[in-house]
C-alpha positions in Angstrom: 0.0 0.0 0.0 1.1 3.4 -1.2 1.5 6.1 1.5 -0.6 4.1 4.4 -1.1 5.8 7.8 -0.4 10.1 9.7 3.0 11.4 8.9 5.2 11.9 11.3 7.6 14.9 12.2 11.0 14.3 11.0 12.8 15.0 14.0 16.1 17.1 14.2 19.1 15.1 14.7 21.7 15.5 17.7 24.6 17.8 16.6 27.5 15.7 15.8 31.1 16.7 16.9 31.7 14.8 13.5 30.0 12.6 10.5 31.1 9.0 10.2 30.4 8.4 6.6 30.0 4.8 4.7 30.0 5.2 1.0 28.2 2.6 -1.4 29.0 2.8 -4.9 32.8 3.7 -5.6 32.7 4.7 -8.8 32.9 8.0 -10.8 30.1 10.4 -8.7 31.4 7.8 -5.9 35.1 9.0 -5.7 33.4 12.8 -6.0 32.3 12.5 -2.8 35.3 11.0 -1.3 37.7 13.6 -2.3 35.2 16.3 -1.0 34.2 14.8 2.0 37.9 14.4 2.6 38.7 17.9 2.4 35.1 18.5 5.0 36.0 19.7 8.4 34.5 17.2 10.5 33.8 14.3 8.0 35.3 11.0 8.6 35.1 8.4 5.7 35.2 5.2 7.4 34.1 2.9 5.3 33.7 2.0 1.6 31.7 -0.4 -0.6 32.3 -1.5 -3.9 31.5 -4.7 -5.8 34.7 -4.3 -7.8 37.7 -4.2 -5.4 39.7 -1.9 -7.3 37.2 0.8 -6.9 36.8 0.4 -3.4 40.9 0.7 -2.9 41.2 3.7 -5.4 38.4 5.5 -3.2 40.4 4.7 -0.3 43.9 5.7 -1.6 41.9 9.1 -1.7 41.2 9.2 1.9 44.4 7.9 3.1 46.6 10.7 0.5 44.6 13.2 2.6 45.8 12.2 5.9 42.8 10.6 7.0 43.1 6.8 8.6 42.4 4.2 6.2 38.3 3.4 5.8 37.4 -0.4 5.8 36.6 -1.9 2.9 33.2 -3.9 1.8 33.5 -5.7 -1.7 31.7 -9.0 -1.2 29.2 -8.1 -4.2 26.5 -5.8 -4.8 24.1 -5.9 -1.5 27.4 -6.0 0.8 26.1 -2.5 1.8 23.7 -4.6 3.9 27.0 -6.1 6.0 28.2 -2.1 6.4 24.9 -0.8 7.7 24.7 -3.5 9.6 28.5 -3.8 11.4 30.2 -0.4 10.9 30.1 2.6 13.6 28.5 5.2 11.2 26.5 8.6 11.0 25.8 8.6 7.7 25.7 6.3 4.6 25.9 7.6 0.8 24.3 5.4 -2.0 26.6 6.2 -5.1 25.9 3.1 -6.9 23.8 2.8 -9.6 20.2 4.3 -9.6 17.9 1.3 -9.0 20.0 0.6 -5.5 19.4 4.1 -4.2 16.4 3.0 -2.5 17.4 -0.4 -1.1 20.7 1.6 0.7 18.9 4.3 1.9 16.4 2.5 3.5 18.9 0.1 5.0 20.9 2.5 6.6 18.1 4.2 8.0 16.6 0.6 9.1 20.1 0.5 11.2 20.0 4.1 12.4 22.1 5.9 10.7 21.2 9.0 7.7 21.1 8.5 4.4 22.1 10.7 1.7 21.6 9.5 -1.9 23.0 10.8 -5.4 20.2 11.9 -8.1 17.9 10.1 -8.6 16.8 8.6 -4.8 14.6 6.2 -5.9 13.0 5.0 -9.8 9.2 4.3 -8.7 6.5 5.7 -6.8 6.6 3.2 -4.4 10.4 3.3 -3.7 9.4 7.1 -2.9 7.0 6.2 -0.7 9.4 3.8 0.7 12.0 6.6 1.3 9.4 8.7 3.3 7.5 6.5 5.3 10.9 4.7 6.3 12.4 8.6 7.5 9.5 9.2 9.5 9.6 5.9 11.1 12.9 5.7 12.2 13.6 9.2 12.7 16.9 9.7 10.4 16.8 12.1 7.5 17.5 11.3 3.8 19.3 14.0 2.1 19.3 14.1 -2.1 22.6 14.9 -2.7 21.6 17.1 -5.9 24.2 19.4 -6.6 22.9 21.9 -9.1 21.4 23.4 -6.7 24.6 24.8 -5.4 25.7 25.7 -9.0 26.8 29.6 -8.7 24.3 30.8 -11.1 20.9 28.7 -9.3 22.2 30.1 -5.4 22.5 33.4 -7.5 19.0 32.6 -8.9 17.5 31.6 -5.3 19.1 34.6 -3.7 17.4 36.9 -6.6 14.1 35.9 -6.0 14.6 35.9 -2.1 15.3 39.9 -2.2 12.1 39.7 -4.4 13.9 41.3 -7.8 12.1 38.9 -10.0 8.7 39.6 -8.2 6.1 36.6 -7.7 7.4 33.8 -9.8 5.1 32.6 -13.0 6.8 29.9 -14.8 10.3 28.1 -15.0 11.8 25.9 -17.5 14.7 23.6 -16.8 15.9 19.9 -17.8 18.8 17.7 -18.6 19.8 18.0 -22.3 23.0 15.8 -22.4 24.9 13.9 -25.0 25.1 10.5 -23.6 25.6 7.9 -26.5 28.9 7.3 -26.1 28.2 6.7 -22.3 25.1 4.2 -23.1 26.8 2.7 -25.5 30.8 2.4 -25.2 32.1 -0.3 -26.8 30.6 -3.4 -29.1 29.8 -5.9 -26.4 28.5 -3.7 -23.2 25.4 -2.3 -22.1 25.7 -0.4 -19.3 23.2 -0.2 -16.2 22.3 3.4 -17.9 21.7 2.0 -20.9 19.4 -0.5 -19.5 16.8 2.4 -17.9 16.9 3.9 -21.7 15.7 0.1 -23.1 12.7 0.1 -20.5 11.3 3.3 -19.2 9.7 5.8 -21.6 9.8 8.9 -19.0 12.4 11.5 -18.1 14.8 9.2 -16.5 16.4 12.3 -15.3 14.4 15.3 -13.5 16.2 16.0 -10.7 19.1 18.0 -12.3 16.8 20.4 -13.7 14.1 20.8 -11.6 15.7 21.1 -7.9 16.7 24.6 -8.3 13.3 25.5 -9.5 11.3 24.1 -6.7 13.8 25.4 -4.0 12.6 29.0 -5.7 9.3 28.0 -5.8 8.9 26.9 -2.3 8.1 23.6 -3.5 7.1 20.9 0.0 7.5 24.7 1.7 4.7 26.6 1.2 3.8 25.1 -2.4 3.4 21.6 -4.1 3.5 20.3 -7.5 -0.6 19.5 -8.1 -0.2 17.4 -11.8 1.9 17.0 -14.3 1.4 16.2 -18.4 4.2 14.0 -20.5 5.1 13.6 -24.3 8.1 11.7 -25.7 9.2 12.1 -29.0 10.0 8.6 -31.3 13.1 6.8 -30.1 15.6 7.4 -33.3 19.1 8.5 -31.8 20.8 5.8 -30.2 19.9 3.5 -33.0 21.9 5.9 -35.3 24.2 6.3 -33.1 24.9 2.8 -32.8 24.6 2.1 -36.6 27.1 4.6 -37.4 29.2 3.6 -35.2 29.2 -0.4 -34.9 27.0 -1.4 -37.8 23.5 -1.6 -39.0 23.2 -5.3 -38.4 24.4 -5.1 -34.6 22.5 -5.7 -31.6 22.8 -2.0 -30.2 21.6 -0.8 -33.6 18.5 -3.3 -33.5 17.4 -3.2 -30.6 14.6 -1.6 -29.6 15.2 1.7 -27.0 11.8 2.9 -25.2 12.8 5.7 -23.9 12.0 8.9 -26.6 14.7 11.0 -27.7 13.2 14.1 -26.3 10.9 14.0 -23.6 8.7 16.9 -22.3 6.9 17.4 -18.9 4.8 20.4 -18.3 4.1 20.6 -14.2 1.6 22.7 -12.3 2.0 23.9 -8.8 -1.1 24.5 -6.6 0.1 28.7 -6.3 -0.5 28.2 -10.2 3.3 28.5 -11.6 3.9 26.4 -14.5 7.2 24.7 -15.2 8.3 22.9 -18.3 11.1 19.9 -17.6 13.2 18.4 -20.7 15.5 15.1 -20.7 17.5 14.9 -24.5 20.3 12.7 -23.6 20.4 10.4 -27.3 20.9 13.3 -28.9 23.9 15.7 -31.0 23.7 18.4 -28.9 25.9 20.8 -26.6 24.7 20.3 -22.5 22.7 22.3 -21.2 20.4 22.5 -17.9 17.9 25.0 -19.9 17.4 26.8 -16.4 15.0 29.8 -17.2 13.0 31.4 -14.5 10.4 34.2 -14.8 8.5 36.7 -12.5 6.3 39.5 -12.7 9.1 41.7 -12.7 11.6 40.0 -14.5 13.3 37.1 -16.0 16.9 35.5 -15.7 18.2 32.6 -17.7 21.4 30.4 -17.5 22.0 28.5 -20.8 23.3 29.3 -23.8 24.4 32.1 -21.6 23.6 34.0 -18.5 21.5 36.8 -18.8 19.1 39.5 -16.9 15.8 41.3 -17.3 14.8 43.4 -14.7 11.9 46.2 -15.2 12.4 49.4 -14.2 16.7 48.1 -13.9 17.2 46.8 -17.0 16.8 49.3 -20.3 13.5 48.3 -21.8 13.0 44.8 -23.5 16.9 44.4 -23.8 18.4 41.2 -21.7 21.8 42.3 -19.4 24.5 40.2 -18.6 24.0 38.3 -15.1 27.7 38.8 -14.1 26.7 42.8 -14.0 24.3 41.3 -11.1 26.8 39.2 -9.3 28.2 41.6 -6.9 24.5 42.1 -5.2 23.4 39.4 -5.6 25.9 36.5 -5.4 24.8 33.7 -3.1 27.1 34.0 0.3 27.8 30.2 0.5 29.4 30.7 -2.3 31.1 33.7 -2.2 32.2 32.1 1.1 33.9 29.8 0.0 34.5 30.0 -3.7 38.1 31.2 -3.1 38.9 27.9 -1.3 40.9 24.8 -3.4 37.7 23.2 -4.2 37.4 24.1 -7.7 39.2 21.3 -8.9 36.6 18.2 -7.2 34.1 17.7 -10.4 31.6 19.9 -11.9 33.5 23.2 -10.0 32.1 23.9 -6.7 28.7 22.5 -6.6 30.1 19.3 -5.9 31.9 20.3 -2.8 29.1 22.7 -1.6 26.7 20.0 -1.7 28.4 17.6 0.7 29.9 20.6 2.7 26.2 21.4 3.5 24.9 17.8 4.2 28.1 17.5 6.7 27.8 21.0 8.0 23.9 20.7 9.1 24.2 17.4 10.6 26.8 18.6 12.9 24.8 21.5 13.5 21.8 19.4 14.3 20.0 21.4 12.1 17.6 20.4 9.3 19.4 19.4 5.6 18.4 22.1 2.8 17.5 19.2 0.9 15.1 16.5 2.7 13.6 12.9 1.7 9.9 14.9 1.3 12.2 16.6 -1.8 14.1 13.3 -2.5 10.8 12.0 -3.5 9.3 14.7 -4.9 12.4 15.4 -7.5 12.6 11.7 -7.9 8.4 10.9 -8.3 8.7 13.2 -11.9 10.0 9.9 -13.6 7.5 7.0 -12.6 4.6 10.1 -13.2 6.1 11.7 -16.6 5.7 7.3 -17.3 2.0 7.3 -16.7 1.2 10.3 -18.5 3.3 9.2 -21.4 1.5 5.4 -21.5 -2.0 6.9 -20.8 -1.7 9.3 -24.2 0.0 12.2 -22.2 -2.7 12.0 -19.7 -2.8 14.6 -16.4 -1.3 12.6 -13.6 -2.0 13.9 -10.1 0.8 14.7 -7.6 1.3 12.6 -4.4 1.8 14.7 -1.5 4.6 13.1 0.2 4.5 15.7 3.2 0.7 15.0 3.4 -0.4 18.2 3.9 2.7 19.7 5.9 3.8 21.7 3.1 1.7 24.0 4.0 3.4 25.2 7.3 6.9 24.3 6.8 8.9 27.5 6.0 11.0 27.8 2.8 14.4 27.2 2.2 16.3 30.6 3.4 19.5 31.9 2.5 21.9 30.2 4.5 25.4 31.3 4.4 
């Protein structure tokens, strides 16, 4: 049963002196982590797993070269993250393995007392979302989505904009992930990746979060607001059978095979203050990357890709765009400007990847509440099984779960926290 029985407060954890941290999933995003949370004041890695054992000791090469005592190591296969929660002194446990585990290691750490933070997406069906929810209220321990466009320089610069109210009351946003990833589904001859496998069976956005966790942070989404419904349409799937045609022969199984997921696919959302936001996934496709982060108000608009630029009424000249930079000096986000200036440039994808394990750390030591909570975990995650039923049901209006059950409408929205 879906979403059975009265919610229950997520309570506040006790500050922690410092974060004992297991990591699941030692692979590229995986070893992210690691070298942040190894530069984290106050975050011990103490323990890594890793079906392949060569991952798990490159990981923990990383924590050793930074002075840090040598983590233990879990590589008995793929649910050995069962034997970590299970043995291992730890605060915190991070699922950076592939997508469909997110859920089962969150809710396993959680089932052993410990938090859970989880890379993008948390969890692949509604009920896995539900799963996520109902298992953090029960046991008490939050799980954090450890998105990390949100703490991209020009989204805090975004946030921070419509804070000090200079876009006015927000309208409508567009956002997405448009990214070329042929190459990554399909490598070499004789693999298929675990990515490539989502693209075979699910015709949804397989990829929301990205996009639309900066926009729902503005939009005081589970804070004031909610997403009521959304509508899905999905292009033909054409590109990776090109692509694989073109590059390994007409006649071979990755250019024959069927691929359900459509090239482009296009979700329009509604939220109940009546904003509307349009959310793209393009990843089969010839095309630069882009987030397509566009956000509008009735006093201006600002928007991030192909490049970053302004319009403010009455501050910017009349129906010309400005340059954002000119805006940065007001308006730049202080945890950024904070700490922009320290060596964590150089950790993958520029600062956003440090800031958003500096702030999962940094709030559980606090005992504070995570900027990012498992109500938004499932929310974020939740626009991929629902963009799926719309989709199958001829792009029919699919109704919102309300994961917070009817506390979004007290809890306060994100502020600007420094």
């Amino acid at each position: 049963m879906i979403g059975p029985g009265a919610t229950r407060e997520l309570k506040l954890n006790k500050p922690l002196q410092e974060v004992r941290v297991g990591l699941v999933g030692a692979g590229n995003m995986g070893t992210n982590h690691v070298r942040s949370l190894a530069r984290i004041p106050g975050a011990v890695v103490a323990a890594i797993c890793d079906a392949d054992e060569a991952n798990a000791e490159q990981a923990r090469g990383i924590v050793t070269e930074a002075g840090h005592p040598a983590p233990t190591l879990y590589t008995r296969g793929e649910r050995d993250f069962e034997r970590l929660c299970g043995q291992e002194d730890l605060d915190l446990v991070y699922a950076t393995n592939p997508w469909e585990w997110h859920t089962a290691v969150c809710v396993t750490a959680m089932n052993h007392d410990k938090h859970a933070a989880t890379e993008v997406p948390a969890a692949v069906t509604l009920e896995e979302c539900w799963q996520l929810v109902e298992t953090a209220e029960r046991t008490g321990r939050q799980c954090i989505i450890l998105e990390n466009c949100c703490y991209d320089r020009v989204e805090l610069m975004v946030l921070n904009l419509v804070r000090r109210g200079l876009l006015g009351d927000l309208v409508h946003a567009e956002c997405g992930y448009m990214h070329d990833l042929r190459n990554e589904k399909l490598p070499d001859a004789r693999t298929t990746p675990w990515r490539t496998q989502h693209s075979i069976r699910r015709n949804e956005d397989l990829y929301p979060t990205h996009g639309v966790g900066p926009v729902a942070q503005c939009m005081n989404v589970n804070r004031g607001n909610r997403f009521s419904h959304l509508v899905s349409m999905s292009t033909g799937s054409k590109g990776l059978n090109l692509f694989a045609a073109a590059k390994f022969g007409s006649d071979h199984p990755h250019a024959t095979r069927t691929y359900a997921v459509g090239d482009v696919v296009t979700t329009l959302i509604r939220t109940t203050a009546g904003q509307t936001v349009v959310v793209k996934h393009d990843t089969n496709s010839p095309r630069p990357y882009s987030r397509d982060y566009f956000v509008q108000g009735t006093r201006g608009v600002v928007r991030k890709y192909p490049e970053e630029k302004i319009h403010i009424e009455g501050r910017s000249e009349t129906k010309k765009w400005e340059s954002l930079e000119g805006y940065a000096g007001e308006f730049a986000h202080p945890l950024w400007e904070r700490l922009a200036n320290q060596d964590s440039m150089d950790l993958g994808h520029g600062l956003m990847d440090y800031l958003v394990d500096y702030r999962v750390i940094q709030c559980l030591r606090a005992g504070g509440s995570p900027d990012i909570d498992v109500y938004d975990a499932a929310t974020w995650s939740a626009i991929s099984a629902l963009s799926g039923q719309s989709i199958a049901d001829g792009s029919r209006p699919i109704a919102f779960p309300d994961f917070t059950r009817g506390r979004w409408k007290v809890r306060p929205p994100l502020g600007i926290v420094s």
